[in-house]
Backbone as a chain_set.jsonl record, in Angstrom:
{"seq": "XXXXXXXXXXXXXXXXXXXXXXXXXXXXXXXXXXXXXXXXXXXXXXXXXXXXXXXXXXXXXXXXXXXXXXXXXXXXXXXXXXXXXXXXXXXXXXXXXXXXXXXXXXXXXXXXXXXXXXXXXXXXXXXXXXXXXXXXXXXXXXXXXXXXXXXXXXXXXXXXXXX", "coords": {"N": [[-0.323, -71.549, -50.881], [-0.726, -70.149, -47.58], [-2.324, -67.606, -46.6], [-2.074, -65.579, -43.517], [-3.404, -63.889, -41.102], [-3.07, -61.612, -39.034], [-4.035, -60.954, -35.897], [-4.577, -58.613, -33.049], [-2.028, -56.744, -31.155], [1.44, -56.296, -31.35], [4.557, -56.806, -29.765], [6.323, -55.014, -29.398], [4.533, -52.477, -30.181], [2.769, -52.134, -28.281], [4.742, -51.708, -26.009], [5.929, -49.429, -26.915], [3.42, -47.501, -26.436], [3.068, -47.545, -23.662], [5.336, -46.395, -23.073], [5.151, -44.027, -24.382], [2.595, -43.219, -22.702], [4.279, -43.417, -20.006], [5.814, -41.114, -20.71], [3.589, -38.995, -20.876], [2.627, -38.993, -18.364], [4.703, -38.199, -16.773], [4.661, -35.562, -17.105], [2.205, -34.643, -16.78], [1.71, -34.879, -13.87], [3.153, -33.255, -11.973], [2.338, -31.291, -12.812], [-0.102, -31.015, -12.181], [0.096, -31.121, -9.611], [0.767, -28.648, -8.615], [-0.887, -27.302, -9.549], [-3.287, -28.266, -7.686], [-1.997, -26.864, -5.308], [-2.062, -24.596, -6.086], [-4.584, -24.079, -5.982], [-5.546, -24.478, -3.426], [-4.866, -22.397, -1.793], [-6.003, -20.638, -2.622], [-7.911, -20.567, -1.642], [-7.56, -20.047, 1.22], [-7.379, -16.931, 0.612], [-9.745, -16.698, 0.278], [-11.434, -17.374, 2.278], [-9.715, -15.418, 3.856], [-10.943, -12.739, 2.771], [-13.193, -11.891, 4.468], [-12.241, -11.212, 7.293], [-10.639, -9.178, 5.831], [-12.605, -7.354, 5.316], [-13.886, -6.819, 7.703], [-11.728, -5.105, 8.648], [-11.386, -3.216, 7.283], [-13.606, -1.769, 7.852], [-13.406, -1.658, 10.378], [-11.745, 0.515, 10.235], [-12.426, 2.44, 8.839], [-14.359, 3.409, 11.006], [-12.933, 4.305, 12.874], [-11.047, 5.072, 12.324], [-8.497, 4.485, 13.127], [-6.585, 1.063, 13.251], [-7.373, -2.325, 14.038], [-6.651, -4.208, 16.894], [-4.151, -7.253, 17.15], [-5.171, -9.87, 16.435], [-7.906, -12.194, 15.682], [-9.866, -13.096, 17.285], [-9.953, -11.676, 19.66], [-11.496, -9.521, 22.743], [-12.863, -6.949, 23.383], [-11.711, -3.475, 22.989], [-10.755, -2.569, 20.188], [-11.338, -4.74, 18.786], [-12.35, -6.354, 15.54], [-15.159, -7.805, 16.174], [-15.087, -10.575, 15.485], [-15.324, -14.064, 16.351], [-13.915, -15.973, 16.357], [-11.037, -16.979, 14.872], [-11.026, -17.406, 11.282], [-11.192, -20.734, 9.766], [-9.905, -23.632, 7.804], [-10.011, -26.339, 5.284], [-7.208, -26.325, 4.387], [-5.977, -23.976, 5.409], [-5.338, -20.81, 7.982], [-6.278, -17.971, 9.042], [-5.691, -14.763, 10.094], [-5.969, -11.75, 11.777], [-2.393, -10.738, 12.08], [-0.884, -8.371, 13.461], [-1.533, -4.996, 14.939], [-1.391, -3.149, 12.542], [-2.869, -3.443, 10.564], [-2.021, -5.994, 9.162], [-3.154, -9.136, 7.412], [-2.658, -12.455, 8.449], [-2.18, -15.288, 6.327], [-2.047, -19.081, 7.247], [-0.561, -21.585, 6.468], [-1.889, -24.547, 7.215], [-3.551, -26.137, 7.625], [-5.384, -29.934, 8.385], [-5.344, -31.206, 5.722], [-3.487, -29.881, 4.047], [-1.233, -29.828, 1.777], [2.07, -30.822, 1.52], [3.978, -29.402, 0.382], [3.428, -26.727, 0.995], [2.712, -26.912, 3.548], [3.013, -24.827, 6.958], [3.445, -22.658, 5.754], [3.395, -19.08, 4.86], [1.218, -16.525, 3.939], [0.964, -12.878, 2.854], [-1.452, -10.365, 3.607], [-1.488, -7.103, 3.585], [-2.726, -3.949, 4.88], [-3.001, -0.708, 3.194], [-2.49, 2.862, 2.982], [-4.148, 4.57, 0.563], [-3.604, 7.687, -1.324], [-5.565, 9.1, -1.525], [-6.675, 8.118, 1.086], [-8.13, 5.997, 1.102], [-8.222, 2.028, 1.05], [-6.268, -0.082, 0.457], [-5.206, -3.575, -0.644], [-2.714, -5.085, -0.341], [-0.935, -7.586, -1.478], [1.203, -10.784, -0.739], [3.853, -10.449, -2.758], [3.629, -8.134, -4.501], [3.291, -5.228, -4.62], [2.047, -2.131, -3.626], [1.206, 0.467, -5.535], [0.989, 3.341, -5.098], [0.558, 4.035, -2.772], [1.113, 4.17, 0.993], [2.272, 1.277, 2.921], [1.156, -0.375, 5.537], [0.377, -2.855, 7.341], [2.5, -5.729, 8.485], [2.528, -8.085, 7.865], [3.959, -11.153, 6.698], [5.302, -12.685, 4.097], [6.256, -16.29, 2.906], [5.488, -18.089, 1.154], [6.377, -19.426, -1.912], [6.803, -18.086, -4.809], [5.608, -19.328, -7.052], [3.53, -20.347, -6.611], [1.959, -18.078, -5.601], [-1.327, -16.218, -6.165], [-2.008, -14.499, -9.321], [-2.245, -11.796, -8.51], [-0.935, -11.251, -6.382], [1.777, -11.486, -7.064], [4.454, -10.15, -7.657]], "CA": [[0.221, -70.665, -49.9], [-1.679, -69.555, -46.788], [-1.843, -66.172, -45.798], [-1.778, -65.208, -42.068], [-4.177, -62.345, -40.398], [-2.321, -61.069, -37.742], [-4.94, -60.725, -34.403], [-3.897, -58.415, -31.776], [-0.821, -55.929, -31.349], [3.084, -56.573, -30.815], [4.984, -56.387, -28.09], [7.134, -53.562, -29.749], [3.687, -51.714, -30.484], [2.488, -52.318, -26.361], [6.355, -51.32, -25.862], [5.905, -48.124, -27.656], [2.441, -47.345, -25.855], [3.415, -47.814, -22.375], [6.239, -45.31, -23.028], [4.302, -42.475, -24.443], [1.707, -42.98, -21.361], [4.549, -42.706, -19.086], [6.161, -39.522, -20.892], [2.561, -37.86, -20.588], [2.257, -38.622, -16.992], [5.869, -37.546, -16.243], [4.424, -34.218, -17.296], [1.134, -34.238, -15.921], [1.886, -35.069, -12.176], [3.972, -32.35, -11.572], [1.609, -30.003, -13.377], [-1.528, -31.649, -11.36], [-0.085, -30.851, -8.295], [0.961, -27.456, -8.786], [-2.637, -26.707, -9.477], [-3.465, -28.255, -6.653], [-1.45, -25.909, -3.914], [-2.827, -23.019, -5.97], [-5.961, -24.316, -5.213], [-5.348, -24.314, -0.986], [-3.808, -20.619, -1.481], [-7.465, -19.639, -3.255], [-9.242, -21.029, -0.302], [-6.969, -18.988, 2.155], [-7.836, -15.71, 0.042], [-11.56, -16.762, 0.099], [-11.34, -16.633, 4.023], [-9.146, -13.697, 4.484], [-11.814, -11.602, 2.801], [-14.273, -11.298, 5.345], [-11.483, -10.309, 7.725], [-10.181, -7.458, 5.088], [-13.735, -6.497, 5.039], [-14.169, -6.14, 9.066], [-10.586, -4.63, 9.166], [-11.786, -2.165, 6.27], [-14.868, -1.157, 7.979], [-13.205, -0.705, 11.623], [-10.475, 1.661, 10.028], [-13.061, 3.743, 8.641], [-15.229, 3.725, 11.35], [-12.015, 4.588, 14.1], [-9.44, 5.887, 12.265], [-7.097, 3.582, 13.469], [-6.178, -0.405, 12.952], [-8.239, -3.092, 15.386], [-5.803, -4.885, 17.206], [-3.94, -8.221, 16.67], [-6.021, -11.662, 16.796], [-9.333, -11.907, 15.281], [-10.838, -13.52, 18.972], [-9.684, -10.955, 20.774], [-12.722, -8.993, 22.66], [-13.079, -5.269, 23.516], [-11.531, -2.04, 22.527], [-9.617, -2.896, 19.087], [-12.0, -5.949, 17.888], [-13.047, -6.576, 14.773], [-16.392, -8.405, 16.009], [-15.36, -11.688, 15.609], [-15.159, -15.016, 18.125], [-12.711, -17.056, 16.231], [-10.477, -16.907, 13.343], [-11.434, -18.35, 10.351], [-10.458, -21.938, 8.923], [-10.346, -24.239, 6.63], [-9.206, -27.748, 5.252], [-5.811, -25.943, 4.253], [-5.462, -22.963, 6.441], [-5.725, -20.398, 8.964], [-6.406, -17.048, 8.589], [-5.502, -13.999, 11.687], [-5.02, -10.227, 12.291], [-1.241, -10.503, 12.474], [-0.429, -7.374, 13.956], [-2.16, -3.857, 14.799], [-1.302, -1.913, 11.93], [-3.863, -4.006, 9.115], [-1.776, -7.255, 8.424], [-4.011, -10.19, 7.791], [-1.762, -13.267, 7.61], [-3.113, -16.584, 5.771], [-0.95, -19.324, 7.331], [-1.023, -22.929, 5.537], [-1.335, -25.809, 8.379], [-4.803, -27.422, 7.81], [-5.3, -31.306, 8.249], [-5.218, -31.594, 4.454], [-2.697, -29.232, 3.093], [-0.598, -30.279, 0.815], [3.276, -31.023, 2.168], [4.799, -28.825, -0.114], [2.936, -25.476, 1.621], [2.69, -26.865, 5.277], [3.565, -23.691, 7.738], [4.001, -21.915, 4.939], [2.382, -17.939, 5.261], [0.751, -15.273, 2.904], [0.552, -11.888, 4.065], [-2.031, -9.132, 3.308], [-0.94, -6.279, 4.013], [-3.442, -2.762, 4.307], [-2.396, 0.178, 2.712], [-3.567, 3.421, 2.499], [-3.968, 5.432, -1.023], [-3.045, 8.964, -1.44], [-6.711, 9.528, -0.957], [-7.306, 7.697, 2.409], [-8.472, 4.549, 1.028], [-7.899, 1.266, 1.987], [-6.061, -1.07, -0.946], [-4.991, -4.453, -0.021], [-1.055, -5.471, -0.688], [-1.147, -9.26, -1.257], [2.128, -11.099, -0.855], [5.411, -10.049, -2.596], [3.253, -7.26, -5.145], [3.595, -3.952, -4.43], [0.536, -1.221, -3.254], [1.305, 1.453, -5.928], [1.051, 4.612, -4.568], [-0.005, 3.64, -0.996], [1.94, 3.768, 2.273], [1.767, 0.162, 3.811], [1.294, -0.483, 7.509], [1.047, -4.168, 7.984], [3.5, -5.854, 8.505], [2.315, -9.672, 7.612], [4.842, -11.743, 6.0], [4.938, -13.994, 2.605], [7.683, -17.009, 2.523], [4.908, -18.937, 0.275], [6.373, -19.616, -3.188], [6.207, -17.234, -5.858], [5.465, -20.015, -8.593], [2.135, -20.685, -5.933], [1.093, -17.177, -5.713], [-2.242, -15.612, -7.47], [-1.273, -13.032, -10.491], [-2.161, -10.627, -7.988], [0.06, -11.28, -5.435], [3.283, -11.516, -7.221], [5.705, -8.592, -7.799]], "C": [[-0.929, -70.082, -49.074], [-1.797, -68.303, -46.515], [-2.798, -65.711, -44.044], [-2.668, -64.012, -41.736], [-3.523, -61.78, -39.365], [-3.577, -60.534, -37.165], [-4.101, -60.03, -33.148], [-2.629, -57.088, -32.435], [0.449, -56.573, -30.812], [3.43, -56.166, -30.53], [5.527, -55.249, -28.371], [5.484, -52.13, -29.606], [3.538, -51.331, -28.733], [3.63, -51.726, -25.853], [5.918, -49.622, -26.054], [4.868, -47.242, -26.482], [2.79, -46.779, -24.602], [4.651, -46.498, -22.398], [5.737, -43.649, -23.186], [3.616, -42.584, -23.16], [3.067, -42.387, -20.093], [5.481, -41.334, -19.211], [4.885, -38.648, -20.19], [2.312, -38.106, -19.298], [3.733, -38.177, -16.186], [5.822, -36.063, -15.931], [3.399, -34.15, -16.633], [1.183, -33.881, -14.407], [2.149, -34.536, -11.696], [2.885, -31.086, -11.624], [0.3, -30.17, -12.486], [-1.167, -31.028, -9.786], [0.689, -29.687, -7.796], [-0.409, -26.88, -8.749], [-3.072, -26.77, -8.191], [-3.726, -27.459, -5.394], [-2.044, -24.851, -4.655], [-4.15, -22.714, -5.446], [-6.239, -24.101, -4.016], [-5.042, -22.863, -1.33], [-5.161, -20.363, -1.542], [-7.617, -19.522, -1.995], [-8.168, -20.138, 0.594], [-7.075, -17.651, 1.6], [-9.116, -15.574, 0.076], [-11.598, -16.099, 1.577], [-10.37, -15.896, 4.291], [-10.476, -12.516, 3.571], [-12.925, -10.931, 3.72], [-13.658, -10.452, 6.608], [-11.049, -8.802, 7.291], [-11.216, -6.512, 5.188], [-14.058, -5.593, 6.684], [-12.487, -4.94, 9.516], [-10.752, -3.34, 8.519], [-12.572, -1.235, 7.207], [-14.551, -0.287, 9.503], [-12.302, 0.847, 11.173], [-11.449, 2.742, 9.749], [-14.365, 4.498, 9.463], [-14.556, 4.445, 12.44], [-11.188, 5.355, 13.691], [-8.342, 4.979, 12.775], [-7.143, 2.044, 13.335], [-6.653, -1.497, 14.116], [-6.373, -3.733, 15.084], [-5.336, -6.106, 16.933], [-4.728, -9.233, 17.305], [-7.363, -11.403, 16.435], [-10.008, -12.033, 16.997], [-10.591, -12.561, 19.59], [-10.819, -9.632, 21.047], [-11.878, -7.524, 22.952], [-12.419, -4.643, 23.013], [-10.263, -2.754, 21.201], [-10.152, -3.994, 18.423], [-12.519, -5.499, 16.757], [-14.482, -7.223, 14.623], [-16.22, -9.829, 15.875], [-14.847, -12.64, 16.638], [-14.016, -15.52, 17.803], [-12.44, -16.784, 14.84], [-10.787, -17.973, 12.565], [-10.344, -19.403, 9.507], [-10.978, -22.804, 8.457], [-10.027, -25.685, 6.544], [-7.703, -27.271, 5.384], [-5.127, -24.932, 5.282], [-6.285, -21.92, 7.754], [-5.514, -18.999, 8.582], [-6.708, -15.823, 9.887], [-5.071, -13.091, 11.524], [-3.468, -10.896, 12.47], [-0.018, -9.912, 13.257], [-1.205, -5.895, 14.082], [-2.231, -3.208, 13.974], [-2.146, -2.383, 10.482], [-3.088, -5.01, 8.792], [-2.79, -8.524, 8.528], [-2.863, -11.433, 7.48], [-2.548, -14.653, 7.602], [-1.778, -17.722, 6.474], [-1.725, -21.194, 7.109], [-1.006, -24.085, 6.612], [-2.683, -26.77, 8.494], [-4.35, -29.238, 7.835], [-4.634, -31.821, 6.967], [-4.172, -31.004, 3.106], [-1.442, -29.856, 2.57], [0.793, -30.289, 1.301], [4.247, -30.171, 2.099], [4.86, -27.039, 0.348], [3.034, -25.667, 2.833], [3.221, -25.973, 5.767], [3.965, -22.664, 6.688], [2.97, -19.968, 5.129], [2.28, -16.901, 3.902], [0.336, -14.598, 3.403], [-0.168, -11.247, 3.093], [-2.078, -7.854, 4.335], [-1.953, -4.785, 4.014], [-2.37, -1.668, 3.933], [-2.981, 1.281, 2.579], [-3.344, 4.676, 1.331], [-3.414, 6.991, -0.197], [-4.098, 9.719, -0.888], [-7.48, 9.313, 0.215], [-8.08, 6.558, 2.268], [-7.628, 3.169, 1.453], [-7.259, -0.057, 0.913], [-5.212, -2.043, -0.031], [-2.915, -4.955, -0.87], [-0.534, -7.206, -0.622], [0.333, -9.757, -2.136], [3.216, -10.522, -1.472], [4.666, -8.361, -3.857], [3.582, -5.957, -4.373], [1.925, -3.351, -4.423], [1.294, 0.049, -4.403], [0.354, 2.468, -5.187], [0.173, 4.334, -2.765], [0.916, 3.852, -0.016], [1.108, 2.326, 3.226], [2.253, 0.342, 5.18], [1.36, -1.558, 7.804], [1.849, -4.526, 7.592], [3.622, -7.859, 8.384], [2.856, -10.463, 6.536], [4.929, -12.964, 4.822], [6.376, -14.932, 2.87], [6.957, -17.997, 1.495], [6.0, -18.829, -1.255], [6.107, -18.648, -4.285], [5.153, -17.818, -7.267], [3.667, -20.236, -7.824], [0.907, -19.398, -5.693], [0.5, -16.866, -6.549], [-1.61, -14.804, -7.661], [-1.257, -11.876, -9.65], [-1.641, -10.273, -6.982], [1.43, -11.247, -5.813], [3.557, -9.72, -7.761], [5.604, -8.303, -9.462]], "O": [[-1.928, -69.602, -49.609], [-0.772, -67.993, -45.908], [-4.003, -65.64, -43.801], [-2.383, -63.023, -42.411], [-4.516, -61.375, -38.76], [-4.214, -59.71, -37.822], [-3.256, -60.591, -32.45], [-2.421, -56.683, -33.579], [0.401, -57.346, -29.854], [3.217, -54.955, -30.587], [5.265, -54.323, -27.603], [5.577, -51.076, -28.978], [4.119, -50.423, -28.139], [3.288, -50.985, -24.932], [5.648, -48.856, -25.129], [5.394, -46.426, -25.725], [2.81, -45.555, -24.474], [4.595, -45.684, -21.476], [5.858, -42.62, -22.522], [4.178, -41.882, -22.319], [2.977, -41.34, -19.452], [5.834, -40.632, -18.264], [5.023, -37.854, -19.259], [1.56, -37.228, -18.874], [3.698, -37.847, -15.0], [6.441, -35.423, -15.081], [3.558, -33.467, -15.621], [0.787, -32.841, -13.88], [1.746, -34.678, -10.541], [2.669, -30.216, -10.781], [-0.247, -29.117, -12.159], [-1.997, -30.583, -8.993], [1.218, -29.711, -6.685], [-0.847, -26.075, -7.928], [-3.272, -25.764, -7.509], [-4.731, -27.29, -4.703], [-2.631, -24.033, -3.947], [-4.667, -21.773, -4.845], [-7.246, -23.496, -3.648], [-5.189, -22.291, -0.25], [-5.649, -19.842, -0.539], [-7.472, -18.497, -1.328], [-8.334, -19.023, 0.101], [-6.694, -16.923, 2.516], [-9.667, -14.482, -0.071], [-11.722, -14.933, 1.954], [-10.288, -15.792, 5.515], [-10.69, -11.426, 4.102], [-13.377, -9.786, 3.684], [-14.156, -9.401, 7.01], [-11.05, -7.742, 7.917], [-11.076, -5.289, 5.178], [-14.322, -4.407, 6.883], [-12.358, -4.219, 10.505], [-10.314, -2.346, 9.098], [-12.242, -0.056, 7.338], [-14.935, 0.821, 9.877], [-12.314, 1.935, 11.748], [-11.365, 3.833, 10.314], [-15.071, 5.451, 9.131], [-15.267, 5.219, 13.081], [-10.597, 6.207, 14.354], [-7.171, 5.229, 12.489], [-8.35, 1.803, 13.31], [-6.107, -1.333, 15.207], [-5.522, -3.782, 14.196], [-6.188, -6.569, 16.175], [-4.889, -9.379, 18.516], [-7.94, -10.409, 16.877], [-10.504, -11.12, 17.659], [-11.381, -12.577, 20.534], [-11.118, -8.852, 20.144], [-10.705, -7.194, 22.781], [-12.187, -5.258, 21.972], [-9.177, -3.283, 21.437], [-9.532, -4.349, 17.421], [-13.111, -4.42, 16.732], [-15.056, -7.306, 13.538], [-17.233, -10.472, 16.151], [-14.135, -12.3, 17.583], [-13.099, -15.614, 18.618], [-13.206, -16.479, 13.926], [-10.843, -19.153, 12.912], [-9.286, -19.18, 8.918], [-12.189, -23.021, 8.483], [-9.779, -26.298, 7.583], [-6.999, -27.695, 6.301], [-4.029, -25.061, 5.823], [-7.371, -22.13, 8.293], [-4.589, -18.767, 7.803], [-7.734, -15.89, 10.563], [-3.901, -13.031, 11.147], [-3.542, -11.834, 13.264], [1.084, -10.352, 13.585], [-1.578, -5.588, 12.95], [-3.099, -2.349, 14.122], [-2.041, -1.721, 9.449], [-3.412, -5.228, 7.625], [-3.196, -8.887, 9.632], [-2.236, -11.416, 6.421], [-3.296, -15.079, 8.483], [-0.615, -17.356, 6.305], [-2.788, -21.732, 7.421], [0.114, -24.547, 6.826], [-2.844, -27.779, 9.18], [-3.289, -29.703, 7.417], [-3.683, -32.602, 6.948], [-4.044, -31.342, 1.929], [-0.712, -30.427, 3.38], [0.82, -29.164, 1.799], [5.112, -29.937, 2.943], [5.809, -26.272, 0.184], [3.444, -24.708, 3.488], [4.308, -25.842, 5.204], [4.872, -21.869, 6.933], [1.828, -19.983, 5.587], [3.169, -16.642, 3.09], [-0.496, -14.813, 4.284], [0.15, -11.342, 1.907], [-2.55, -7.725, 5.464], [-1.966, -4.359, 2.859], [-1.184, -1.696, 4.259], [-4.096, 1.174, 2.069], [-2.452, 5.524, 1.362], [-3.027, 7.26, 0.94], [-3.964, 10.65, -0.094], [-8.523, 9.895, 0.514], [-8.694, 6.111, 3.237], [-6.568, 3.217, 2.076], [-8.03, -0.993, 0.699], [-4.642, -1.681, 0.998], [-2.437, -4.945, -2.004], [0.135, -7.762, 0.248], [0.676, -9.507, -3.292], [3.82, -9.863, -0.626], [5.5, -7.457, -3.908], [4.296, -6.041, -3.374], [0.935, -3.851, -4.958], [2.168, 0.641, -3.77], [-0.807, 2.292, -4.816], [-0.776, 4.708, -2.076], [1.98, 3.531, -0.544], [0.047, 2.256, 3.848], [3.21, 0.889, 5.728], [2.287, -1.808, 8.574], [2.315, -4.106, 6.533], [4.53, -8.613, 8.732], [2.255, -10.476, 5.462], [4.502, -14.104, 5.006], [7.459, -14.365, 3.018], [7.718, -18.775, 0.92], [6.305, -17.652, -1.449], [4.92, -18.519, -4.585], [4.4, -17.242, -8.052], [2.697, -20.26, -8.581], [-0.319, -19.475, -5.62], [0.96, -16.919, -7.69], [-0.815, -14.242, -6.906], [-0.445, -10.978, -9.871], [-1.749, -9.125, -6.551], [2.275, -10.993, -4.954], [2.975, -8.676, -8.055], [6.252, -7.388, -9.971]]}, "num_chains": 1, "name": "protein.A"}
């Protein structure tokens, strides 16, 4: 009697394989590109800070809110030529009263954000400070003034933007 080595795997085994792989990428893909869009949001929070910072600095240097459009020159500027952008977005005074709004339309943004907007909103404390109100969250104890609008996604917003 001979006995046989078996070389290799069977088709049931390869069968088997091929199934788990495409369970775990059923799950991944979804989860991959969720990350993703949070990723484009960062980068539109990266560049709205330098805005918050010139919008910060006029309020406390005027008393009152520079006007809407970053480019826009004389009495109510913030100092800069052109609003800042990115691969994913665009980032613009909104309105006179401190809204900065982030709005998603770069070359490269992702399909699921396109035109999509995140607002920051100023606010000012009890004490006359200047706290920032990012997307659907709330400014405890503040009275907000802008008026720059979120329809982004809640599941896409940072921890510190949601409600």
């Amino acid at each position: 009697m001979r006995k046989t080595i078996q070389k290799g795997f069977t088709l049931i085994e390869l069968m088997i394989v091929v199934a788990i792989i495409g369970i775990l990428a059923a799950i991944a893909i979804p989860a991959y590109q969720d990350y993703t869009i949070r990723a484009q949001v960062t980068e539109g929070l990266s560049l709205a800070g330098g805005i918050q910072t010139a919008v910060a600095d006029y309020y406390a240097q005027k008393g009152t809110w520079p006007v809407a459009g970053v480019a826009t020159v004389g009495a109510g500027s913030i100092g800069m030529s052109a609003a800042p952008t990115g691969k994913y977005v665009t980032v613009d005074l909104s309105d006179a009263l401190g809204g900065v709004q982030i709005t998603f339309n770069g070359p490269q943004v992702n399909a699921t954000i396109s035109g999509k907007k995140l607002g920051l909103n100023a606010a000012l404390s009890t004490n006359g400070d200047i706290v920032w109100k990012c997307g659907t969250a709330g400014a405890a104890g503040a009275t907000v003034s802008g008026t720059a609008a979120t329809d982004l996604a809640t599941k896409y917003l940072p921890s510190a933007c949601k409600a």
